[in-house]
Each structure stands twice: as structure tokens, then as C-alpha cells.
N, C-alpha and C positions, 0 to 999 in steps of 0.2 A: 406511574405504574399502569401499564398497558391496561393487566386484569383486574385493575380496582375496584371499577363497580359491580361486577360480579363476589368479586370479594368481601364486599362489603354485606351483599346483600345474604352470604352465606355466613359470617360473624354474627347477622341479626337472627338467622334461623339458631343459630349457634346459644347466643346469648339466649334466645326465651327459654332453652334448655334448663340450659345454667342458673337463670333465674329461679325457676322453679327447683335445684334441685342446693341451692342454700341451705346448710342447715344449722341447725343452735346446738350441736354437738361440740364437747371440746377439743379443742385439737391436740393432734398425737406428733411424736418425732419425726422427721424427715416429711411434713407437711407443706413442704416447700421446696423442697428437692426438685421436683420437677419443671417447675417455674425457674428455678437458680438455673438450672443445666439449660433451657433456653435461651434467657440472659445471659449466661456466660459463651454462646454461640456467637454474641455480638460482641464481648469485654475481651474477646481473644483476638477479635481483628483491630483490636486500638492501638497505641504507640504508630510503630514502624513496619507492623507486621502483616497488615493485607499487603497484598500486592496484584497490582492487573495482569490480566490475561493473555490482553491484547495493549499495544501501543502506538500511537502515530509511527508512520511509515514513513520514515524520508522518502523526496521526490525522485524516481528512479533518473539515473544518471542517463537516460536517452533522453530523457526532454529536453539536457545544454544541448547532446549532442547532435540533434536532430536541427534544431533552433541554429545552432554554432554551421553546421554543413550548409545548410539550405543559405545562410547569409554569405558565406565563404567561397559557394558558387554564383553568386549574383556578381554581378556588371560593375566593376569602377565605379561607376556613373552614380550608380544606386545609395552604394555605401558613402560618399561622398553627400549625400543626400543628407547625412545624418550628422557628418562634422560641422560643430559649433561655430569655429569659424575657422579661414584657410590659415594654413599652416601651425595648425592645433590641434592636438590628439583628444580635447576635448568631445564627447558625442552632446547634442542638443537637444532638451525637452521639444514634445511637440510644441508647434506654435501655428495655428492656422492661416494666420498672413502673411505668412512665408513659404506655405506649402500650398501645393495644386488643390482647389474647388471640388466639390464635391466626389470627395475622396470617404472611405469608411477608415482611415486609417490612425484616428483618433485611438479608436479601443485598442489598435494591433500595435502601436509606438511603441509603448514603453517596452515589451519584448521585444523587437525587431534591435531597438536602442543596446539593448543591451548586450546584444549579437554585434553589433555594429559597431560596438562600444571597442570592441579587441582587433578592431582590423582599422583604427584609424592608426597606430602607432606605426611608426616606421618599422616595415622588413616584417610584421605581422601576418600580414596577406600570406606573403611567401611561406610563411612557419607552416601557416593551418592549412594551406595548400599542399604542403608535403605531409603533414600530417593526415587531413584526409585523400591522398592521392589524388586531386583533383589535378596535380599538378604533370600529371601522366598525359592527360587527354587534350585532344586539338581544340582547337573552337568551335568548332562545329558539333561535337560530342559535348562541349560542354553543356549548348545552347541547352541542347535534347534533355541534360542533367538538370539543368535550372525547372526545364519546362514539369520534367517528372515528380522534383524533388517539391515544388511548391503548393501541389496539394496537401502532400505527408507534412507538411512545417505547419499548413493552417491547421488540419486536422490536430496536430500535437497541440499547436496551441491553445486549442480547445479546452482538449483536456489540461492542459499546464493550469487552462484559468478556476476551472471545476474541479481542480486540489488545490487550491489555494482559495475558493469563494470563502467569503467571512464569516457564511450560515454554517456552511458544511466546519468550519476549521473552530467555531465556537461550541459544537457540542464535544469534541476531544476534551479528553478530562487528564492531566495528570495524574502520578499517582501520588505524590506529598498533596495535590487541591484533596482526592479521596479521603486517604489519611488523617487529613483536618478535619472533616466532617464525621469519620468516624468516632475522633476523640471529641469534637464538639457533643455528640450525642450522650458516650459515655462519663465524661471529665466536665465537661464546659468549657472546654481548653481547647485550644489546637493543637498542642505535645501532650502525650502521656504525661503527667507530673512524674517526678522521681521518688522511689518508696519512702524517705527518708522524711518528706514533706506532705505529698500528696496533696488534698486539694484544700485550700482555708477557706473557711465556712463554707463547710458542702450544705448547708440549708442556707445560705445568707447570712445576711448580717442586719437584724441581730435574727437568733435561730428562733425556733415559735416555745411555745412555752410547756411545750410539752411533747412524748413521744409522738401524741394523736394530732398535735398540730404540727407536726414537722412530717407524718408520712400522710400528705396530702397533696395531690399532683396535678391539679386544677391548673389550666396555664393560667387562670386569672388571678388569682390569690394565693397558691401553692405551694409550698417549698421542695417537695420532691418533683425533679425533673430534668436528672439524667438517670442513668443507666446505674452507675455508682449509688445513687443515694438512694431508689428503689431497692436494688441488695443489701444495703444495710436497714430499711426499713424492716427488710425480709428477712434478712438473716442474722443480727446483731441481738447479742445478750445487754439486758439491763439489768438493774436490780429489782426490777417486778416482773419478769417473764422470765421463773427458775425452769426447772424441770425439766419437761418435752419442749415447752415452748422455744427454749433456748437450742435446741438441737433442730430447727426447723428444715435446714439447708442442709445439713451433713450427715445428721444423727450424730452429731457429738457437738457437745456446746463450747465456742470458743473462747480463747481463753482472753480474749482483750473484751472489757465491760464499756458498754455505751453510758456513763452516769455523771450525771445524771444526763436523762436525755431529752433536758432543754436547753442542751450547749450542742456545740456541732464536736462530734467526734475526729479526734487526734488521728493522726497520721500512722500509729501504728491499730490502731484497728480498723482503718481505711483498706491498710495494706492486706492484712489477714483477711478481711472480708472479699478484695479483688482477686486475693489468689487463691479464692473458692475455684477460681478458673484457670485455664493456661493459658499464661501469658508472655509464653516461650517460645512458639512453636509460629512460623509464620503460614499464612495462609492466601491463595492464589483465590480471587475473588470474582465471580461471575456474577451480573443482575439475575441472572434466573435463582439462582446458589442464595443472593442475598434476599431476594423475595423469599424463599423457601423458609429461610431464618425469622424474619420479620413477621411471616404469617402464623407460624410455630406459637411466637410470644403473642400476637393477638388473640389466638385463640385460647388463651392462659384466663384472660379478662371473664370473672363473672359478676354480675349484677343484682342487687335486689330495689326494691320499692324507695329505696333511699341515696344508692349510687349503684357505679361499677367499682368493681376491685381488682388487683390481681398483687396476689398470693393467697394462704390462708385468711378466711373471714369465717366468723360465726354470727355476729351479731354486735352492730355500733359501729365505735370507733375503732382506728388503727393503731388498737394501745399496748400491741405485745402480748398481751396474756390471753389464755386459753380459750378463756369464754368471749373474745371478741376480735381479735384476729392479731396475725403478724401479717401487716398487709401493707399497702396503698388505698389510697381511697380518693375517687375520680366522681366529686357532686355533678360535674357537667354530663357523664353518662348514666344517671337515673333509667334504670330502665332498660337500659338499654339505647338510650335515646341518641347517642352519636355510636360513629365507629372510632375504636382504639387510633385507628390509622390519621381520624382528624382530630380529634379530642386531646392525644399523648404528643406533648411536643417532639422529644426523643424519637419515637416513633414514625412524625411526622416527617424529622430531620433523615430517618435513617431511607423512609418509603420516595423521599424526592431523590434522595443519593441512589439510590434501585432503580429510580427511573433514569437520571441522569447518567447513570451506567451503561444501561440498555442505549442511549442513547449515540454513547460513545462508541461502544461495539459497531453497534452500524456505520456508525462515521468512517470507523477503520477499516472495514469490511470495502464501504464503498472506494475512500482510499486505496487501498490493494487492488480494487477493479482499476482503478483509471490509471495506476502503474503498471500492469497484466497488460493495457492496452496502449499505453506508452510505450513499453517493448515493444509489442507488435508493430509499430510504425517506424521504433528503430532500426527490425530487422528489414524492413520493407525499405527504408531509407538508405542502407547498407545497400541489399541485391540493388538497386540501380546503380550503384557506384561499381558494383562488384563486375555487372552485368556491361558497366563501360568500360571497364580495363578489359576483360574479357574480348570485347570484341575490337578493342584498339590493337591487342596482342594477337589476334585471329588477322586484321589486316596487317598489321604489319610483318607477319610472317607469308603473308600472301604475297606481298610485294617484295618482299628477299627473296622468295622464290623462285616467284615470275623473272626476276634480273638477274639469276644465276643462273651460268649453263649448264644446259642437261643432257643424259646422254643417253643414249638406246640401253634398254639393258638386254640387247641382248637376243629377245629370245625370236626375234625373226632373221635377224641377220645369219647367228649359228648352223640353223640348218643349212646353208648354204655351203655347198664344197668344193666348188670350184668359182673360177675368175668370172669365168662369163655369165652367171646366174646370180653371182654376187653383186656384181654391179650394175648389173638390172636393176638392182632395187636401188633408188637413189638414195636412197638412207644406211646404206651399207659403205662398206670399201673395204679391199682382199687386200690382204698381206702375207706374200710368200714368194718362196725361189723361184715356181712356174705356176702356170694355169690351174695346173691340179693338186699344188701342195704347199699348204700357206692355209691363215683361217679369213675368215668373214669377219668383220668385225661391225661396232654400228657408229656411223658417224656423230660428230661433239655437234650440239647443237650450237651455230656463231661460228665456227670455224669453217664450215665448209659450207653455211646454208639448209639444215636440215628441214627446219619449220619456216625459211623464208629467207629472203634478200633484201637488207635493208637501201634506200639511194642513198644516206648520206645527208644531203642538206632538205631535200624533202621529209625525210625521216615517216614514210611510208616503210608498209612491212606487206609485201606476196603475202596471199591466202594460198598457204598449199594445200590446204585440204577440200577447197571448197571445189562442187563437182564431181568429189569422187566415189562410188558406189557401197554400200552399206559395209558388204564383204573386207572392200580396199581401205574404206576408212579404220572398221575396227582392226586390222593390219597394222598400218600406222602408226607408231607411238604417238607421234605430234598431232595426232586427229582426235576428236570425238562425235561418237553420231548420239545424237540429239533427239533422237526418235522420229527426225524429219530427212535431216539432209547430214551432210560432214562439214563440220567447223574446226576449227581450230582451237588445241585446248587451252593456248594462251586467254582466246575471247571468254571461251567458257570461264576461265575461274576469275577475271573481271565482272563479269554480268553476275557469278554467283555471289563475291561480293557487295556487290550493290544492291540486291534483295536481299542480302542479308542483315546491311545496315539498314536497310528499310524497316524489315521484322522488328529493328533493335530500336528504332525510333516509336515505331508503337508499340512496343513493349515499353516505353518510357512513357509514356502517355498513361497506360496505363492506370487510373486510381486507385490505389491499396485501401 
């Protein structure tokens, strides 16, 4: 418990209270009610019925996939690296005398193996290739892929190994481990018993010899010490605590008798005495929630010159009748001299399970961070893939382009209305009955030479546009002025691809 010693220290201002405010008054009905309704804060989270908050987080599904891509891009050569022996789909533990010197790749094997593991099988490659689209992109787009993809793989595995450390994955608690310790504190058990039975010798065996020797809770000698055998301490009728005494817990005295009580009580006044509480209702369980509870019942504890107690005390023993309590009785805190939280075993069991709670929480908490950030490198690990189809699709629509012909649309040629002003333009040709009556049309590019003449076996192509004046160029369909001179717009959309695959290779570079 985080806030123990504070706690502690304010039970002790607590107790000289209490000490001092003991009295040798007798006691009255429902003198224990409020102690019970504490205790029964804890008897209602027992059996089946707490439940966590929070749970272990499975490992998000980007960590295979990230680990699966980044190996599925890698090199024949690589994976091959990891086959056990040839022509075996077997993968290989590390072995250092079979692997290159002074390598770091000791810690990184057993992940990369298991990646490696699914691509030694025949036609495998191929699957996860089509699966992650790697099987789209040239070699050279791969290279760029590999180069990107292999900080995002280290990084993941990072985190892969920091969900799964043995620190971090031993404070996670169950909730049947919780459940057990709830019912150990209240039962002694690790299930709820069942009503019909309940618990055999809830003081031991053999039981003490009397009421005042059985409600004593000493871990060294004591017979009360759980949760159960404290309420019946507190709230169970005998044959010598008639009257008020017997109504301690309810105001109304029940109807199953403790007698004598130096035998351990039967299972049906176990039961009636447990379902002082609800033990119906299930309950979602927080460390802060269970401290809240825990601290409630400690501060129930008071003390005089001879022990601590909790429940009614007036004076003595814990023998059921008026003038000396329905109680507990704790010799080791005289005084006040310990806290409830180290002295009461019950207590003891419930305040490590509070802390161990707490502890869990955070586990989980950090858990969800390092899956939060596994995503994030999935998606990062995606847009490069995405980013290479993208621009494989961007060139090869560039290069259908560039080798299909094109043709004028148009809008220089039209103005022209007669022969002789048409064919002026070499990017034109007239079509009509005479000189003056016919349209302009604009010539196919390949068919007549618009943007150049090829030789043939040279396979050189004219610059027609180079040399010609800003005006004339932007003219031109097949031109573009460049802000310097007139090119050709064939060159220009080569040259824009090739800085743009550039962009795209350091955009892979990039580390996310």
C-alpha cells in the first residue's frame, strides 16, 4: 500500500483516541452494527463476485505484422540465413559458430526466427508477398522498402520485448489469483464453501475452551483469524449473552445459538451469520476502492491498557455479555502498540492484495501504452508500403503515357481558316474542297512527326522545341518553357519523374 505509512501513523493518533474513550458501560443493541457493515464491505467481494477493472491486454496484432512485413521484404539470401538445414522448412536456433562475429544479433534471433520461420516453406514467400503487396514493386522500390521498413521492425521489437519482460508480466494478477485471496482472508479457503457445509472448525481443531478463548486473534496463539470468525465472534447468540447482547449486529437476535461455545459452530449458523451480508451482488474491484474498505475496518480497532479490540468492549475478556464485550481481542496491540494492518493477519492478507492490485493496474495501464505505440509503427509501416505502390502506379502511368500518341487538341490549329495559314503551322494540316473551305485540324503525334523524327536504328528523337522563343514555345502543344528556355514536354515529364522517385526514396528513409 503506497499510503501505508501515513496510514499508519494516523490509526496511531486514532487509537490514543479510542483508548482513552473505553468505557465500563454496558452494552446496548445494534452495538456492533457498524463494525458488521464494514466487515461485510469485504464478505461480499468473496466467492466469485469481485471482479477486475482492468485486464491483461493481448499483444496488438501489429507487432506479427510489422515483424511478418519487414522479414517478407528482406533478401532470399537473409532468410535463408535462418534455415536449419537445406532443403528443410525447419527454421534454426541461434548458434554463434555458424553465424558472422561480432554481430548484436544474439537478443534480435529469436524474433526475426520466427518471422523467418513462415517463409522457409515452399510457395510461402509468394503468399506473404501477395498478401503484403510487396509483390507490386520492382527491385529497386523494394531495396528503398527494406531500407525504410527496418528501423520500424527494430523499433517494434522493442516494444514487443517490453510486453512481454518477466517484471513487467509478473505483477498482472488474475482475477480467480484475486478471488483466492479474497476468500483466503474471509474463509481460509480459496472458494467460498457452500451453505450447506460451510467451514469445519472455524476456530481449529480442537476449538478453545471457551467463548473468550476462541474470540482472540493474536496470529501467535489465536483462534480468530478470518473475516468469518471475527462476525461470529461479533454477532452470534449464546446461552450467556441474552438480551441486547444478542442483537449486537442487527438489533434483532438470531435465531441459530452458538452452544456451547467451546465447540466450533455448525454450518447453519455460519450461514446466517455470513448473510448479515450480500453475498449476491458482484462487485468490480479497484486498489484505491479496496484500500477505502480496509482502512474503514481498521479504524473500528480500539484499545485499552491490556489489548486492542474491535467490536463492542467494556471491560476483560471477549465473553459475549454486556459488561465485557462481544468482541475480538488482539494482546499484541496493547496499547496501541502495532497497527491493525500488521498485527491482523486477515487484514494483512487483504492490505498486500490492495497493493498487489495497484500494482496490476499500472502493469495494464503501461501494457495499453506499448500497444498505443505498436500501432503507431504499424501505421507507419503501412504508409511506406502504401507510399510504394503509390508511386510505382504514378510511374507506370507516366510511361503509358509517354508511348501513346497524342494529339493537338485543338486549340491553335482551329483558329485557322484557310490553307495557307494552316500549314504554316507545322503542327497543323487543312482538310477541305479549296483553300478557303475545309477546317484546320492538329496533326497525331507519330504519324507525321509532330514532336520529332525518329532514325530508326539510331533511335534518336529532334528536339523541336529547343531554340524557340517564350511566346512560340507556349504555342506549341509539344513544348514547355521551363522558365529558362523551350524543352520538350516528353523530357520534362522524365526528369519530373526521376525527382520524384527521389523525394520517394527519402521519404523512405525517413524514421518514424
Amino acid at each position: 500500500m503506497k499510503d501505508k505509512p501515513n496510514f499508519i501513523l494516523l490509526l496511531s493518533a486514532a487509537a490514543a483516541a479510542a483508548y482513552c474513550s473505553v468505557a465500563n458501560a454496558a452494552l446496548q443493541d445494534d452495538a456492533n452494527v457498524q463494525v458488521r457493515e464494514a466487515l461485510c464491505t469485504i464478505v461480499e467481494l468473496g466467492g466469485t463476485r469481485a471482479k477486475l477493472t482492468t485486464t491483461k491486454p493481448p499483444l496488438s496484432p501489429a507487432a506479427d505484422s510489422i515483424m511478418e512485413l519487414n522479414m517478407t521484404a528482406s533478401e532470399q539470401a537473409w532468410i535463408e540465413l535462418f534455415r536449419k538445414e537445406k532443403g528443410k522448412d525447419d527454421s534454426r536456433d541461434y548458434d554463434a559458430s555458424k553465424l558472422p562475429k561480432d554481430t548484436d544479433w544474439e537478443g534480435k534471433w529469436e524474433a526475426w526466427q520466427q518471422q523467418a520461420g513462415k517463409l522457409l516453406k515452399q510457395d510461402a514467400r509468394t503468399t506473404l508477398e501477395k498478401k503484403h503487396k510487396i509483390n507490386m514493386l520492382t527491385e529497386q522500390q523494394r531495396v528503398a522498402l527494406r531500407l525504410a521498413l527496418e528501423p520500424i521492425a527494430e523499433e517494434a521489437r522493442h516494444l514487443i520485448a517490453k510486453a512481454k519482460d518477466q517484471g513487467l508480466q509478473q505483477k498482472i494478477m488474475s482475477e480467480t489469483d484475486m478471488q483466492k485471496q479474497f476468500n483466503q482472508a474471509i474463509y481460509g479457503t480459496n472458494e467460498e464453501p457452500a451453505d450447506e457445509s460451510m467451514v469445519t472448525n472455524l476456530f481449529g481443531d480442537p476449538a478453545g475452551g471457551s467463548r473468550a478463548a476462541n474470540c482472540v486473534g493474536d496470529e501467535s496463539d489465536g483462534k480468530a483469524k478470518t473475516v468469518l470468525v471475527v462476525l461470529v465472534c461479533l454477532c452470534a447468540k449464546d446461552s450467556n449473552n441474552g438480551a441486547n447482547t444478542a442483537k449486537a449486529c442487527t438489533g434483532t437476535a438470531p435465531t441459530q445459538t452458538w452452544g456451547p461455545a467451546n465447540t466450533n459452530p455448525g454450518a447453519t449458523l455460519q450461514k446466517e451469520i455470513a448473510n448479515m451480508c450480500n453475498r449476491k451482488r458482484q462487485h468490480s474491484v479497484t486498489s484505491t476502492d479496496l484500500k477505502h474498505r480496509i482502512q474503514a475496518i481498521a479504524a473500528k480497532f480500539k484499545y485499552d491498557s491490556a489489548a486492542g479490540y474491535i467490536g463492542a468492549h467494556t471491560n476483560g475478556e471477549c465473553t459475549g455479555s454486556s459488561n465485557t464485550g462481544i468482541c475480538v481481542k488482539y494482546a499484541s496491540m496493547v496499547a496501541a502498540a502495532a497497527s491493525p494492518l500488521e498485527a491482523v493477519g486477515w487484514l494483512k492478507t487483504l492490505s498486500t492484495l490492495a497493493d498487489n492490485l495497484a500494482h496490476h493496474e499500472d502493469a495494464v495501464k503501461e501494457l495499453e501504452s506499448v500497444n498505443a505505440e505498436i500501432n503507431r509503427k504499424g501505421s507507419a509501416a503501412q504508409a511506406v508500403v502504401y507510399a510504394a505502390l503509390a508511386q510505382k502506379q504514378d510511374h507506370d502511368k507516366q510511361i503509358n503515357t509517354a508511348a501513346q500518341p497524342q494529339t493537338n487538341d485543338g486549340k491553335y490549329c482551329t483558329k485557322h481558316k484557310i490553307n495557307t495559314t494552316c500549314t504554316a503551322d507545322n503542327n497543323c494540316k487543312w482538310k477541305g474542297k479549296t483553300d478557303t473551305e475545309g477546317d484546320c485540324k492538329p496533326k497525331e503525334t507519330g504519324s507525321e512527326g509532330r514532336t520529332g523524327t525518329s532514325d530508326g536504328a539510331a533511335g534518336t528523337t529532334t528536339e523541336k522545341c529547343k531554340g524557340k522563343l517564350e511566346d512560340a514555345c507556349k504555342k506549341a502543344p509539344e513544348c514547355k518553357w521551363d522558365g529558362k528556355e523551350s524543352k520538350d514536354s516528353s523530357t520534362l515529364v522524365m526528369t519530373k519523374f526521376a525527382l520524384t522517385f527521389i523525394d520517394f526514396e527519402s521519404f523512405l528513409s525517413y524514421e518514424f
